[in-house]
DSSP file (Angstrom, degrees, kcal/mol; ACC not computed):
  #  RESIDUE AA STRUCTURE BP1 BP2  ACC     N-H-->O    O-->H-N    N-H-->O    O-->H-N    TCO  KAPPA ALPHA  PHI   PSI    X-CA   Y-CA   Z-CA
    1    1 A X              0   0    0      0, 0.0    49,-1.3     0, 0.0    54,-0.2   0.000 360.0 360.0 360.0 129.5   -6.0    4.0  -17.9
    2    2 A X  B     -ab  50  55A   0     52,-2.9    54,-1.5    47,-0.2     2,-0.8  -0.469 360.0-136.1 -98.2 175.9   -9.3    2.3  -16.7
    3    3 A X        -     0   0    0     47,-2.1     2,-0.4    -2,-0.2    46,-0.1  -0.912  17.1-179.9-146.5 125.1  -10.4    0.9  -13.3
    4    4 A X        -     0   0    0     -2,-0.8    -1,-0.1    52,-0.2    38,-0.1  -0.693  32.9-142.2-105.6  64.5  -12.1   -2.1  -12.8
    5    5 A X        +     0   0    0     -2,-0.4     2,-0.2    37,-0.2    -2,-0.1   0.164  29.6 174.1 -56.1 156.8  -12.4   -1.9   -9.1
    6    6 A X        -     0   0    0      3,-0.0    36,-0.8     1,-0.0    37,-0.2  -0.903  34.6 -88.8-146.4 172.2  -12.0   -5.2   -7.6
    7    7 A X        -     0   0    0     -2,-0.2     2,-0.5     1,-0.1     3,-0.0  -0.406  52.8-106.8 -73.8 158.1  -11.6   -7.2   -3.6
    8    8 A X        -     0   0    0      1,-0.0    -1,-0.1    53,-0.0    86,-0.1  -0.701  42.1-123.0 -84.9 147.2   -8.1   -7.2   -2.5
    9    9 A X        -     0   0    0     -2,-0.5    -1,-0.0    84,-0.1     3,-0.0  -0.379  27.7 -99.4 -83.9 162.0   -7.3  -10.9   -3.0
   10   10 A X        -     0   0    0      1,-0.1     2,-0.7    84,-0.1    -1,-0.1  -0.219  54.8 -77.9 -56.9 160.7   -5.9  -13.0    0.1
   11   11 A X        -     0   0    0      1,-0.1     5,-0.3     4,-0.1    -1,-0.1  -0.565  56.9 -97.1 -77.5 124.9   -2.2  -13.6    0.3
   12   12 A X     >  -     0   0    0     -2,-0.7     4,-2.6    78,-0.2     5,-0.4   0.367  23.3-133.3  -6.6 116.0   -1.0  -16.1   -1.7
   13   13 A X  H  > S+     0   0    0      2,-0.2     4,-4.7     3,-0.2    -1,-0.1   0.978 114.8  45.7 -21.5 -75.5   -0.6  -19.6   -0.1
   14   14 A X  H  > S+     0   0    0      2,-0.2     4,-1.4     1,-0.2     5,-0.5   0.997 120.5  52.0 -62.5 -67.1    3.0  -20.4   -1.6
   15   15 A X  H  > S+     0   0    0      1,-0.3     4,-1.4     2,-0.2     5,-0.2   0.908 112.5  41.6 -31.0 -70.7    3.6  -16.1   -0.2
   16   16 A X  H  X S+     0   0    0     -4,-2.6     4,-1.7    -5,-0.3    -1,-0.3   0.820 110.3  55.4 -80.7 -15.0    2.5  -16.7    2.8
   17   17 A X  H  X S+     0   0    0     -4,-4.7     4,-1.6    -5,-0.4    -1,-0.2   0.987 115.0  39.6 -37.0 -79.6    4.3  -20.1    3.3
   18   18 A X  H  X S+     0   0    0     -4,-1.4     4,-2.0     2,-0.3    -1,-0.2   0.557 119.0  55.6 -72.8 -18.3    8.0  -18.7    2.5
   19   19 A X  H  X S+     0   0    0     -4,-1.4     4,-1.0    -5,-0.5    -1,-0.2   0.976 105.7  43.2 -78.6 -67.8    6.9  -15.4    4.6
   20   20 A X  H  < S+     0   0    0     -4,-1.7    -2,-0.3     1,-0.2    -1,-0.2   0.719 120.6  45.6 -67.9 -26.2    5.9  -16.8    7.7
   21   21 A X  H >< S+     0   0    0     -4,-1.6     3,-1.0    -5,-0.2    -1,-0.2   0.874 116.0  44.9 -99.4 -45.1    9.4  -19.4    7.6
   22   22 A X  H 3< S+     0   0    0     -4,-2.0    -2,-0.2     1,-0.3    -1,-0.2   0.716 121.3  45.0 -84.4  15.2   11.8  -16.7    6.5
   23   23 A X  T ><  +     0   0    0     -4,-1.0     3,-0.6    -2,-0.2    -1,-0.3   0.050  63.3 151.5-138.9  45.2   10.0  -14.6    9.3
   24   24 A X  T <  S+     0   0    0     -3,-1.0     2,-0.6     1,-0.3    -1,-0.1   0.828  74.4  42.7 -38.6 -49.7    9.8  -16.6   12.1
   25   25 A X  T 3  S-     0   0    0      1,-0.2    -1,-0.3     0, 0.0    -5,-0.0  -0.595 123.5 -93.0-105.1  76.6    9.8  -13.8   15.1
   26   26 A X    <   -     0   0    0     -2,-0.6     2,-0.4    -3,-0.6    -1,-0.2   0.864  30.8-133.7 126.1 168.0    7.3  -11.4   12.9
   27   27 A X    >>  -     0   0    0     -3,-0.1     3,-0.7    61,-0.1     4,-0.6  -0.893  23.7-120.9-158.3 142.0    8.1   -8.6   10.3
   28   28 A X  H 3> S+     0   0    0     -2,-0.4     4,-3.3     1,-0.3     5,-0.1   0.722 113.7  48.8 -55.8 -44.6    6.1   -5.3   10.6
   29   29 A X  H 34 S+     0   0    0      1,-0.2     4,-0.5     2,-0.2    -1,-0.3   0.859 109.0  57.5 -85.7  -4.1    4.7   -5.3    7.2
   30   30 A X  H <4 S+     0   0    0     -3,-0.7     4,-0.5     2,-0.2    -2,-0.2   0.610 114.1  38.4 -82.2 -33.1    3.6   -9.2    7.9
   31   31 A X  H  X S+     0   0    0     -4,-0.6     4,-2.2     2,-0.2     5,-0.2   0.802 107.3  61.1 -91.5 -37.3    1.6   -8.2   10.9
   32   32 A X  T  <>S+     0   0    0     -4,-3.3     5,-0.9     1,-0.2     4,-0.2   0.708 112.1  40.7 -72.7  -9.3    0.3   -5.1    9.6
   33   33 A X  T  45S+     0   0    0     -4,-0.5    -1,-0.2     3,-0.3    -2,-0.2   0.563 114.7  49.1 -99.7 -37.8   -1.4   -7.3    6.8
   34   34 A X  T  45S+     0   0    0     -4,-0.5    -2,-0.2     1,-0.1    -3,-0.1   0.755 126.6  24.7 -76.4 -18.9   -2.4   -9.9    8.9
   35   35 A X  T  <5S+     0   0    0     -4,-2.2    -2,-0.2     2,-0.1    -3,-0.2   0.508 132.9  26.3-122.9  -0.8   -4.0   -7.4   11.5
   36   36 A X  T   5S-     0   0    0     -5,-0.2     2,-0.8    -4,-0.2    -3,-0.3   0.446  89.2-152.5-135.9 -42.3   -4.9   -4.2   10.2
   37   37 A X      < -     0   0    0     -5,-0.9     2,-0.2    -6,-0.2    -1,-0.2  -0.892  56.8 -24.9  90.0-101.5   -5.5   -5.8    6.3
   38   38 A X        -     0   0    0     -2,-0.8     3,-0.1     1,-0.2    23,-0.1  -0.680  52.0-123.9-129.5 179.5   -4.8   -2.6    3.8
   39   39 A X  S    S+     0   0    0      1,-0.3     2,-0.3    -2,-0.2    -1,-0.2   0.900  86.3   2.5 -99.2 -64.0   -5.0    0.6    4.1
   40   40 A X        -     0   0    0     20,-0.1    -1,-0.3    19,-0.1    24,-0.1  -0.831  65.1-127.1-127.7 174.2   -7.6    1.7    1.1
   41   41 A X        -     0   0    0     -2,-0.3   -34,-0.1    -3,-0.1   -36,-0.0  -0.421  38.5-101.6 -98.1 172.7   -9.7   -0.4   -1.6
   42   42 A X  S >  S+     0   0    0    -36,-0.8     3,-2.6     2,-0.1     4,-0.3   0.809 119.1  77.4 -76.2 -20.5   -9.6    0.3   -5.4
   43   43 A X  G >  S+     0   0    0      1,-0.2     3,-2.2   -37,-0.2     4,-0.3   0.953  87.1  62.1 -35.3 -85.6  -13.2    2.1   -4.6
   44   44 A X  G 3  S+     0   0    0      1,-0.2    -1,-0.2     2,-0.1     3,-0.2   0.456 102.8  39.5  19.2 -58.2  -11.1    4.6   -3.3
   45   45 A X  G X  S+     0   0    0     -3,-2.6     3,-2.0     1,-0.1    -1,-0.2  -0.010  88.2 110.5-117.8  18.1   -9.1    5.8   -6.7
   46   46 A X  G X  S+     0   0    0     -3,-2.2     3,-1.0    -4,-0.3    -1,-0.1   0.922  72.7  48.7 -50.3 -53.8  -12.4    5.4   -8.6
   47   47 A X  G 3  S+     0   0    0     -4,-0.3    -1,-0.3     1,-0.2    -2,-0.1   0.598 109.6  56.8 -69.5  -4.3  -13.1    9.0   -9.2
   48   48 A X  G <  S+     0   0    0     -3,-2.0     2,-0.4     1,-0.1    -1,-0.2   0.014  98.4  71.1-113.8  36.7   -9.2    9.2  -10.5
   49   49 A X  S <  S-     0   0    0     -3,-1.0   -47,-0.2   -46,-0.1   -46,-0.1  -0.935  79.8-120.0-162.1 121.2   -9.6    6.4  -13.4
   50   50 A X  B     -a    2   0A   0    -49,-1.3   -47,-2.1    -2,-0.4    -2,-0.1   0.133  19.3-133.2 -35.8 147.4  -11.4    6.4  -16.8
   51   51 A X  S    S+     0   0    0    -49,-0.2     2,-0.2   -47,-0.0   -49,-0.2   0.683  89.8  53.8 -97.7   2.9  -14.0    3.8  -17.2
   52   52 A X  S    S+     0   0    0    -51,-0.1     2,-0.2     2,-0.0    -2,-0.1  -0.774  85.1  42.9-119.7 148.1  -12.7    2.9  -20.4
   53   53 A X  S    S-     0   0    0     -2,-0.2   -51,-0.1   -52,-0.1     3,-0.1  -0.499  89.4  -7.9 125.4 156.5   -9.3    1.9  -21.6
   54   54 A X  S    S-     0   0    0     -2,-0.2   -52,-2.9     1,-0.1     2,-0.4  -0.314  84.9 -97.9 -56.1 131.1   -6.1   -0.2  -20.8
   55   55 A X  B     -b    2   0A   0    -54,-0.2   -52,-0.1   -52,-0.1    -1,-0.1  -0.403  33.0-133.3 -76.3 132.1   -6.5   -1.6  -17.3
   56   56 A X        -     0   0    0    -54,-1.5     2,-0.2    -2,-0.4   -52,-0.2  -0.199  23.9-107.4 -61.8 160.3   -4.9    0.2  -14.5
   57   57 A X        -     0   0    0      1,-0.1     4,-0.1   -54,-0.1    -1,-0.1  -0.669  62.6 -69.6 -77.0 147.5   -2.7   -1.8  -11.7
   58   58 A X    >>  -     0   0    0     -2,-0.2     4,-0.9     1,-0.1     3,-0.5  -0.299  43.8-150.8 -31.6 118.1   -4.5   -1.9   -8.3
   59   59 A X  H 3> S+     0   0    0      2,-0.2     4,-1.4     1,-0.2     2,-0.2   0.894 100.2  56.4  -3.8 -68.7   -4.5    1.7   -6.7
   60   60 A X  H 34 S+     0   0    0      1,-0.3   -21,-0.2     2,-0.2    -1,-0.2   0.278 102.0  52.0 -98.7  43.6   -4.6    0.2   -3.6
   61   61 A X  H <> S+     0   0    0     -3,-0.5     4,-2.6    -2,-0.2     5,-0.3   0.447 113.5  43.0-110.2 -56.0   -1.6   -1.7   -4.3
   62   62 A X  H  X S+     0   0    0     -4,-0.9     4,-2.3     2,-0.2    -2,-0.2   0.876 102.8  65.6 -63.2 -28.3    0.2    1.2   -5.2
   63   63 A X  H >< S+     0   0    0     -4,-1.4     3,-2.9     2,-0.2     4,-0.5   0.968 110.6  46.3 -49.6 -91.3   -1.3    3.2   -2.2
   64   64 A X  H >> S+     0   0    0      1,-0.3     3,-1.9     2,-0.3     4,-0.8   0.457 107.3  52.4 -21.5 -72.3    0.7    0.6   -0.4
   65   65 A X  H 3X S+     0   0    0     -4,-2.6     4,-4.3     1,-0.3     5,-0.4   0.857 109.1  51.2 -43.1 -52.5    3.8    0.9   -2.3
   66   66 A X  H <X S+     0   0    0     -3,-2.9     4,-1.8    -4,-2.3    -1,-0.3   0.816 104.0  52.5 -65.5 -28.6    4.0    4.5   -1.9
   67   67 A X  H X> S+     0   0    0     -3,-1.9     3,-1.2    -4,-0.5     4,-0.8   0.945 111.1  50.2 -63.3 -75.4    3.6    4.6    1.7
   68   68 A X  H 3X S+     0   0    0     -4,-0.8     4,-2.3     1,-0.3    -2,-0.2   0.660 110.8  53.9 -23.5 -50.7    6.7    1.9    2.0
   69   69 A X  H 3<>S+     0   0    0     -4,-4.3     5,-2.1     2,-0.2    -1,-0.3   0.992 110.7  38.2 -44.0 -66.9    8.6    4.0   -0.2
   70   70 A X  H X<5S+     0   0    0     -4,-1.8     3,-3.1    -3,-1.2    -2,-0.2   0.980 114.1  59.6 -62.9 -47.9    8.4    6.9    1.5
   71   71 A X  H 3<5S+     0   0    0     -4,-0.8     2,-0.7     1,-0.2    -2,-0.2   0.849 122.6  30.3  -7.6 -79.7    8.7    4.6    5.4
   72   72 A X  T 3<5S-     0   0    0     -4,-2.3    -1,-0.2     1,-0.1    -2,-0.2  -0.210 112.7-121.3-122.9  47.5   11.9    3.5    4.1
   73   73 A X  T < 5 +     0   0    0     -3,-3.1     2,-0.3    -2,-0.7    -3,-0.2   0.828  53.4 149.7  25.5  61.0   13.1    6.3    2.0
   74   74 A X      < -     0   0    0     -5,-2.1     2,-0.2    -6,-0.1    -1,-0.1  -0.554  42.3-107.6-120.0-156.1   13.6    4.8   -1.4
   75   75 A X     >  -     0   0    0     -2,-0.3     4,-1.4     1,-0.0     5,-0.0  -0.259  34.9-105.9 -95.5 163.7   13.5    5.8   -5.0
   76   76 A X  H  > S+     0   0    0     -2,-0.2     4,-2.9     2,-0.1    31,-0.1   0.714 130.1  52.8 -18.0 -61.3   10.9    4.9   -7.7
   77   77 A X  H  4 S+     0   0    0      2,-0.2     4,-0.5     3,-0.1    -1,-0.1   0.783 111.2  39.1 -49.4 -44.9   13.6    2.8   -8.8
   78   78 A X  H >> S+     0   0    0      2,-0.3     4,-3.2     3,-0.2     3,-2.3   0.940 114.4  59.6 -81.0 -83.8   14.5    0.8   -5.1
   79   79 A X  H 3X S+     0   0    0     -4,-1.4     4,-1.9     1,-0.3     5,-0.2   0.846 109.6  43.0 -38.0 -43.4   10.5    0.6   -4.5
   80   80 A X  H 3X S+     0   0    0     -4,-2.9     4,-1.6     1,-0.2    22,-0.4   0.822 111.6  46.9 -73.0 -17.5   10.2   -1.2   -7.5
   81   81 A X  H <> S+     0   0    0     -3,-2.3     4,-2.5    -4,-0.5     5,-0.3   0.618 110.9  53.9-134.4 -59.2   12.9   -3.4   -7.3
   82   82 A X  H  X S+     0   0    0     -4,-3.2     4,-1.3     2,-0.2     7,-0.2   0.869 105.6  57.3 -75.8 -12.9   11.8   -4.2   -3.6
   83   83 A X  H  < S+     0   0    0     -4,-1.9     3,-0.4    -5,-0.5    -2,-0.2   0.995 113.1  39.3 -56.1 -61.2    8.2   -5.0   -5.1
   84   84 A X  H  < S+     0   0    0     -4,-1.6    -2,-0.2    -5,-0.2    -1,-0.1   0.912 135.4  20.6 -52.9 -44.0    9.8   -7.7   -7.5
   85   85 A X  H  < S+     0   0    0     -4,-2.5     2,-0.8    15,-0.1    -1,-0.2   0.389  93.3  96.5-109.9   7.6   12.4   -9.0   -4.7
   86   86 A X     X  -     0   0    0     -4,-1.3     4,-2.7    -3,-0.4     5,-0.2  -0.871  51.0-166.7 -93.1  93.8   11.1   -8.1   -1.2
   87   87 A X  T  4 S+     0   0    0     -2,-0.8     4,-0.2     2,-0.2    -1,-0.1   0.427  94.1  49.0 -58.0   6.6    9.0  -11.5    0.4
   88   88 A X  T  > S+     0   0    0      2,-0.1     4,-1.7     3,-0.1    -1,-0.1   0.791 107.1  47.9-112.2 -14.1    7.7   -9.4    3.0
   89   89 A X  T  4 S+     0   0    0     -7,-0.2     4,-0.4     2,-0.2     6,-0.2   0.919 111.4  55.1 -51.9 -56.5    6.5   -6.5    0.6
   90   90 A X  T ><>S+     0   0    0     -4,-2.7     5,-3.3    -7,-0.2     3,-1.3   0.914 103.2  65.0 -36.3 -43.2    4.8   -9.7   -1.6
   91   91 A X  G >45S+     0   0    0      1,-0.3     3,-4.3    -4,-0.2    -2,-0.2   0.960 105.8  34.7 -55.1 -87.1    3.2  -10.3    1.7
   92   92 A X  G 3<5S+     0   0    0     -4,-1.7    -1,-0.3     1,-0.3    -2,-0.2   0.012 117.3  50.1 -96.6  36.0    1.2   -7.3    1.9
   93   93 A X  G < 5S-     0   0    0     -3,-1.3    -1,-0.3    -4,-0.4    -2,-0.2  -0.039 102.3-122.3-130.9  46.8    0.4   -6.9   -1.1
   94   94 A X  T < 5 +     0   0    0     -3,-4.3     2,-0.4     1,-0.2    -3,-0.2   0.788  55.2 146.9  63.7  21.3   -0.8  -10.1   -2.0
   95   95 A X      < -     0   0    0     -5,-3.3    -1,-0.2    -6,-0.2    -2,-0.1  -0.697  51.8-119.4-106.6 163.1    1.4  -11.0   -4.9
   96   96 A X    >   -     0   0    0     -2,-0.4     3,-0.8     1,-0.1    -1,-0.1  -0.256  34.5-113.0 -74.6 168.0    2.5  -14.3   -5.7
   97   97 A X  T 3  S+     0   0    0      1,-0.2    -1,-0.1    -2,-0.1    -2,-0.0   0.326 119.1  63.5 -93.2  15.3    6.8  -14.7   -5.5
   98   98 A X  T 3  S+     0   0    0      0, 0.0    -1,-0.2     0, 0.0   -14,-0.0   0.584  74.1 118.7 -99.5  -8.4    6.8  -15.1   -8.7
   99   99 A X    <   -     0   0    0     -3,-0.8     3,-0.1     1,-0.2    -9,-0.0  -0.156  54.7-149.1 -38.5 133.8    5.2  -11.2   -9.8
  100  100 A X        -     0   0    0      1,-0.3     2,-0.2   -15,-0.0   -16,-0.2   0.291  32.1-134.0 -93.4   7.5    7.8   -9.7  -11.7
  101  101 A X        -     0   0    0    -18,-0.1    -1,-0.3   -17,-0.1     2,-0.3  -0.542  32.2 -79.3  90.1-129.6    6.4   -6.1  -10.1
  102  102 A X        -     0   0    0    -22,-0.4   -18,-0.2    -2,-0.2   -19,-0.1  -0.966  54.4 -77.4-170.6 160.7    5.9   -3.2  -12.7
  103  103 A X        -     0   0    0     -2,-0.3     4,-0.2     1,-0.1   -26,-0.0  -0.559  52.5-105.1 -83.0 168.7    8.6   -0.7  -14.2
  104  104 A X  S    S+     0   0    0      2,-0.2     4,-0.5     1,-0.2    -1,-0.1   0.606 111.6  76.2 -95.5 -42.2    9.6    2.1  -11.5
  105  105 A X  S  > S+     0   0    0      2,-0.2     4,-2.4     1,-0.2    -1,-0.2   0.639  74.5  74.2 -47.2  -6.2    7.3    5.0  -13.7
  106  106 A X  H >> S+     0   0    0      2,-0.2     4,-1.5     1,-0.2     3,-1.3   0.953  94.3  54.8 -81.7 -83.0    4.1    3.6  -12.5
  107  107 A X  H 34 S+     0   0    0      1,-0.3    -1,-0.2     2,-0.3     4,-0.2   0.538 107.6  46.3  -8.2 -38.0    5.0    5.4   -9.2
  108  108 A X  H >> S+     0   0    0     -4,-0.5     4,-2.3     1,-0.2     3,-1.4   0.849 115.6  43.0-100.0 -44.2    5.5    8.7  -10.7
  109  109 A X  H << S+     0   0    0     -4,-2.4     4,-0.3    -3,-1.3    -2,-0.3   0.509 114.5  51.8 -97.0  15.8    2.3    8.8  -12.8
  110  110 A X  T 3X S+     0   0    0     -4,-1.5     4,-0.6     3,-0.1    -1,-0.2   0.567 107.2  51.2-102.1   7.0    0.4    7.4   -9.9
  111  111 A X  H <> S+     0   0    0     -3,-1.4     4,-1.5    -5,-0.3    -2,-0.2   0.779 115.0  46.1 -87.1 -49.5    1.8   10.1   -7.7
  112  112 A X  H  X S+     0   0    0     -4,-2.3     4,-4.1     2,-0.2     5,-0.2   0.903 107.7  54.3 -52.1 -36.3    0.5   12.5  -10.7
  113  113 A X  H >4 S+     0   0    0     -4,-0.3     3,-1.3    -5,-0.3     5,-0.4   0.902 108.3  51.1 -64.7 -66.1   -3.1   10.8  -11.0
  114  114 A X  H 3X>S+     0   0    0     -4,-0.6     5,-1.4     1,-0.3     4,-1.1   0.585 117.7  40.4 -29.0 -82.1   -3.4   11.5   -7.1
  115  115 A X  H 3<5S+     0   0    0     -4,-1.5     3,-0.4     2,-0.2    -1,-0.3   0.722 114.4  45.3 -32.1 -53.4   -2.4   15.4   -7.7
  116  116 A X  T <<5S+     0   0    0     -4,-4.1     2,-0.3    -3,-1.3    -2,-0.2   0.924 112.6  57.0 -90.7 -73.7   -4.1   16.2  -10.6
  117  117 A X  T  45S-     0   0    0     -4,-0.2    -1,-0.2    -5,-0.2    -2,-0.2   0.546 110.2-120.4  30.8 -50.8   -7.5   14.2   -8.8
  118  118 A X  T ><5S+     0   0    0     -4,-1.1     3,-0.8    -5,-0.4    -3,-0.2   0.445  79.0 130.3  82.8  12.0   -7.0   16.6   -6.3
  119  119 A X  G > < +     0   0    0     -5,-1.4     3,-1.2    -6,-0.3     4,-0.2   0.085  15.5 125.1 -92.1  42.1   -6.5   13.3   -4.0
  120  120 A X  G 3  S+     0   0    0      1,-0.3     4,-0.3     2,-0.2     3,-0.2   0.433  73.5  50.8-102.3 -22.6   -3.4   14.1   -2.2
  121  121 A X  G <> S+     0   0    0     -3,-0.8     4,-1.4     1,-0.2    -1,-0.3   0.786  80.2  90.9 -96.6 -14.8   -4.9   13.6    1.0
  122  122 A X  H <> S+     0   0    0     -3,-1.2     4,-1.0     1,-0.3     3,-0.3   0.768  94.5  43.1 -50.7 -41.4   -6.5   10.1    0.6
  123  123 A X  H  > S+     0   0    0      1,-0.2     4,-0.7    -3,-0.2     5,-0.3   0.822 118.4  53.0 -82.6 -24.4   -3.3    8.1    1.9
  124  124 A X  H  > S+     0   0    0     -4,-0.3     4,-0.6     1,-0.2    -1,-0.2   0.872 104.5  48.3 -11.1 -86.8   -3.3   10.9    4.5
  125  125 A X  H  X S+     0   0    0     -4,-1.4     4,-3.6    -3,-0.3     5,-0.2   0.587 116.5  43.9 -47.3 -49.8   -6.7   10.5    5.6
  126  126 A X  H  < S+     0   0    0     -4,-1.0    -2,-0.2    -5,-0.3    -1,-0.2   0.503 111.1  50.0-107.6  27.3   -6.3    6.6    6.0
  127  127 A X  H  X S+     0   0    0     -4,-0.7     4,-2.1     2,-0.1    -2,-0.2   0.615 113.5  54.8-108.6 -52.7   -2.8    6.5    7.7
  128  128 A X  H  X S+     0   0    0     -4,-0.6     4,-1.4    -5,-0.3     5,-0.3   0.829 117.1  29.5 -57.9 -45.4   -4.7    9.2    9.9
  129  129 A X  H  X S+     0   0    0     -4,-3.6     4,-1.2     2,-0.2     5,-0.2   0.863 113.9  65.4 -95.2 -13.7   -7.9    6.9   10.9
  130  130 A X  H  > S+     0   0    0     -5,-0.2     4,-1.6     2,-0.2     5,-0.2   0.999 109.2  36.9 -50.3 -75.4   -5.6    3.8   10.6
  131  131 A X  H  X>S+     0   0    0     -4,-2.1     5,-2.5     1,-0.3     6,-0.9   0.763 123.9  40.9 -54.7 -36.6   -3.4    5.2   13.9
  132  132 A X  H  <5S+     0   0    0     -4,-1.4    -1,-0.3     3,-0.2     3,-0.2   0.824 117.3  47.3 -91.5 -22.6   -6.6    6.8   16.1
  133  133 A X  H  <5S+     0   0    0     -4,-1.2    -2,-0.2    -5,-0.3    -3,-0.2   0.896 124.8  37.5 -86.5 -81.3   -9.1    3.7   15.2
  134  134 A X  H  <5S-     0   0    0     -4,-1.6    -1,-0.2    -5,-0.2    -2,-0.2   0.418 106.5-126.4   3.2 -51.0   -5.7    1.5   16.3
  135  135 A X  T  <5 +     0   0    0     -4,-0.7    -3,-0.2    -5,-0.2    -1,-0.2   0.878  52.2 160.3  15.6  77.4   -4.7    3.8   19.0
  136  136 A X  S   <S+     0   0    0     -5,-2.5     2,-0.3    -6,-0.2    -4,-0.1   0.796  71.4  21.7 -39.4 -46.3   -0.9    4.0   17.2
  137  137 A X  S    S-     0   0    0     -6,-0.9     2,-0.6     3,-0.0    -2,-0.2  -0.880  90.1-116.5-149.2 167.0   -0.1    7.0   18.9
  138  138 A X        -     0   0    0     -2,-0.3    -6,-0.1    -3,-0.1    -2,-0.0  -0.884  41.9-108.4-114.2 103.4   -1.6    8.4   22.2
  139  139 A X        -     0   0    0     -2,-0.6     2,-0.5     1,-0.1    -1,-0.0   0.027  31.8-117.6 -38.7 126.1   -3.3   11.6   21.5
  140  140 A X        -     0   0    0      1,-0.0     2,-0.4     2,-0.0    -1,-0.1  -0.263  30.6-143.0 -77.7 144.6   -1.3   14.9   23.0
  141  141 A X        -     0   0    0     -2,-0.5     2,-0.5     1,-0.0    -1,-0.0  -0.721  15.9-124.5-100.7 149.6   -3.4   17.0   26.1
  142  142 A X        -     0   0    0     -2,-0.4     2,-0.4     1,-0.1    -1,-0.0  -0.562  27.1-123.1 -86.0 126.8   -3.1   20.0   26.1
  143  143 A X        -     0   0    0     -2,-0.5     2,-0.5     1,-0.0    -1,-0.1  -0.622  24.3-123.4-104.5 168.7   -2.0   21.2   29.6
  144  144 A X        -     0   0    0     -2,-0.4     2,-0.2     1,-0.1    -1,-0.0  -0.727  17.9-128.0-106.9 132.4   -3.9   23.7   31.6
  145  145 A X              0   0    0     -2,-0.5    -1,-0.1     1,-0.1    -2,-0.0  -0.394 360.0 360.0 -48.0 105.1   -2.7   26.6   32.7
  146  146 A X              0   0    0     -2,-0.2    -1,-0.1     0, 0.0    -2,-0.0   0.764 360.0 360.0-121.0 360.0   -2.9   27.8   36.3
């Protein structure tokens, strides 16, 4: 597999039409795309991708996927399946509603590239400056002793 990093594209038009009416009072992953934008670029998975070679699917499309999978506890199987049929998953990740997604295996060997990379921490790492740059969550203090 090669990588030809590239920008993350806008959301569709026709996507974000049918998002924004079947999600009138706001949908988490709709906001998070509209206000925070992605979590990492294909720069990112650079060091984990041949420059030569059958072209890989966005990294940071998959990034994505894989957090949402784990969020809402699904399968390889489920997560793909909500890629193909999910308009608010299309939402933030920029696919047109017509994407027919990607078989459920892509998941498992893009959980492998990350390992054997040694890049297990990247989504980590930007889940981690996403929530303090944000302020997600409210740092705990420590209390002092007297």
């Amino acid at each position: 597999m090669s990588l030809k990093p590239m920008p993350i594209p806008p959301v569709p038009p026709d996507t974000a039409r049918i998002a924004r009416a079947a999600f009138r009072k706001g949908n988490l992953y709709l906001k998070l795309r509209d206000e925070l934008g992605t979590l990492v670029q294909d720069t990112d998975f650079v060091s984990l991708f041949a420059k030569e070679g059958f072209p890989a699917l966005p990294p940071w499309r998959l990034a994505l996927v894989t957090v949402l999978q784990f969020r809402e506890q699904l399968s390889d199987r489920q997560a793909a399946e909500a890629v193909r049929a999910r308009i608010d998953w299309k939402y933030l990740l920029s696919l047109e509603l017509r994407d027919a997604g990607f078989d459920f295996s892509v998941l498992s060997e893009f959980r492998t590239r990350l390992i054997k990379g040694g890049a297990t921490d990247l989504l980590l790492e930007a889940l981690r400056k996403l929530i303090l740059t944000e302020g997600m969550v409210k740092g705990r203090r420590k209390s002092e002793k007297t």
